[in-house]
C-alpha angles and dihedrals in degrees: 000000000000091000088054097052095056096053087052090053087049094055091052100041085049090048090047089050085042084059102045091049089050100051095047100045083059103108095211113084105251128186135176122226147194129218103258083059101254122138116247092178140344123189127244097276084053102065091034095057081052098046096221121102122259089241087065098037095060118101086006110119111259093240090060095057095032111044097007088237122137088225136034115301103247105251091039113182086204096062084043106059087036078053103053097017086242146098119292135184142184137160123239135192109229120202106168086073094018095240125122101227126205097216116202125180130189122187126248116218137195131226085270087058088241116139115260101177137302130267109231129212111198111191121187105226102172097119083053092047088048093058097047099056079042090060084037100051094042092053095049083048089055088045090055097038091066090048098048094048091052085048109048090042094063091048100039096080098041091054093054083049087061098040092049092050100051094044073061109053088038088074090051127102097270144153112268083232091063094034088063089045089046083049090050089055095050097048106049088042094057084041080060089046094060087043088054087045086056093047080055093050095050094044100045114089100217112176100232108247091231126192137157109286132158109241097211078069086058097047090054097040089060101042089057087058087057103032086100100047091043091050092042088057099038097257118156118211120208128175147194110184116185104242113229090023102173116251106256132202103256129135104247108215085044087060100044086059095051086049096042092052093048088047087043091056099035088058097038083056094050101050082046099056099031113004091239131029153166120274115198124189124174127170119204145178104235106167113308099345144072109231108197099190123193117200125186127188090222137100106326120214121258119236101249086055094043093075089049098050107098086038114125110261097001108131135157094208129116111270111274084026112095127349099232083246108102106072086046091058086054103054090044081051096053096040089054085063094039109251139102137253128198141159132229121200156143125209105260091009097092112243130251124220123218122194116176122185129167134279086218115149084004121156121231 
């Protein structure tokens, strides 16, 4: 019956479109693939997540899409399925589109129950990944808090005990050759001192005493303690401060910390790389944020060394020159009032500084 048929032919061809509809509307990135790894059809977030278009993806090999590698990732979920006959899963680091993925495959099997291919899941889980170094790295700072407090505690006195013996003998009748030993003492053991301050700072939990302050106040504020040192080393400031910026819940004096130690280095690593330089600071509302970034034109910081750099006691300086504690105080800082801070950068590029805190509480 030829009615019959057709209407044969429009349920399929509905139930066809229904599929299609389906497996597109699905937000996680899924492909199907063969065994030999090549990609017989990906829905429309996959190809999104990959930034290519479906009609280029498919009969490429899934490692090229997906890790942008001319041969299977070690640790592939796919072999591994076509392997057991069962799910797998791994995450993977992209950085050919700069997402940490959580890969899944199933097998597809045909009516023999041989293995056909796999259907992959590729979740993007970098917001995930972000939040769990975030609890590690606050529980190593703990850690390192308690150890820095016991520390600088017990050299603390002794130090004050050098510093305050040699200023003594200093005003002896001495030899010029031992006074300047006697300065060079003093001096590196008050240098110690401000290491040790630092080592306290870092150790000690303070609850921020926050209050509604316009962070443009802070910006300028900052930038008049250093107007003398900048001109004095050729650097030159510009801004570009969002007008009508809502008043946000920081504690002031906090902030001014976090903002001082990013202009410090910006402009140590200018004068190092060029002996003068541009400063740029702009402040911004993004969401529900205000974002306050900081560019040089310096050095620039190379990637290996991006993912170290608000580690405690990482630093890049000369020896003698910075205590690798600086950039940890601020994100401490920042986190304390809920927000992020990150870098951007390129050796050689300069490197730009985000900090992004709430508008909570924050007045229109």
């Amino acid at each position: 019956d030829i009615t019959e048929r057709k209407k044969m032919e429009e349920a399929i061809r509905r139930a066809a479109e229904e599929w299609k509809e389906t497996f597109d509307s699905i937000s996680d990135a899924i492909s199907i693939s063969s065994r030999d790894c090549r990609l017989l059809r990906v829905n429309q977030a996959f190809a999104d997540m990959f930034h290519t278009e479906r009609g280029k993806i498919v009969d490429k090999h899934c490692y090229e899409i997906m890790h942008g590698i001319n041969e299977p990732v070690s640790g592939c979920p796919h072999l591994e399925t076509l392997k057991t006959g069962k799910p797998a899963a791994a995450d993977f680091f992209e950085p050919h589109v700069g997402i940490h993925l959580e890969l899944t495959t199933s097998p597809i099997f045909d009516e023999r129950g041989e293995i056909t291919g796999t259907v992959h899941i590729a979740r993007d889980i970098t917001e995930r990944k972000r939040q769990e170094e975030q609890l590690m790295m606050a529980d190593r700072l703990a850690s390192i808090g308690e150890l820095a407090a016991g520390t600088a505690h017990e050299l603390n006195n002794p130090l004050t005990s050098v510093i305050g013996f040699s200023r003594l003998l200093m005003e002896k009748d001495v030899s010029d050759d031992i006074r300047e030993d006697l300065g060079i003492i003093c001096s590196e053991a008050q240098r110690a001192t401000e290491v040790i301050k630092q080592l306290l700072q870092f150790a000690r939990k303070r609850t921020p005493a926050e209050q509604l302050n316009q962070i443009n106040s802070v910006v300028e504020h900052v930038l008049r303690l250093r107007a003398y040192e900048q001109r004095a080393h050729n650097i030159e400031v510009r801004t570009d401060l969002a007008p009508a910026l809502p008043e946000i819940m920081i504690d002031y004096f906090q902030m001014q910390q976090v903002l001082l130690n990013i202009i410090i280095n910006a402009e140590q690593s200018m004068v190092e790389a060029n002996e003068r330089g541009t400063l740029t600071i702009a402040t911004r509302r993004r969401n529900s944020t205000v974002v306050i970034s900081v560019t040089d034109d310096g050095l620039g910081i190379s990637q290996e060394h991006l993912g170290q750099i608000f580690d405690p006691f990482f630093t890049t300086k000369k020896a003698g020159k910075g205590t690798g504690l600086g950039l940890s105080i601020c994100r401490r800082i920042v986190t304390e009032h809920s927000g992020q801070i990150y870098a951007r950068s390129r050796p050689g590029e300069g490197a730009t500084f985000y900090v992004e805190l709430p508008i909570n509480g924050a007045r229109p």
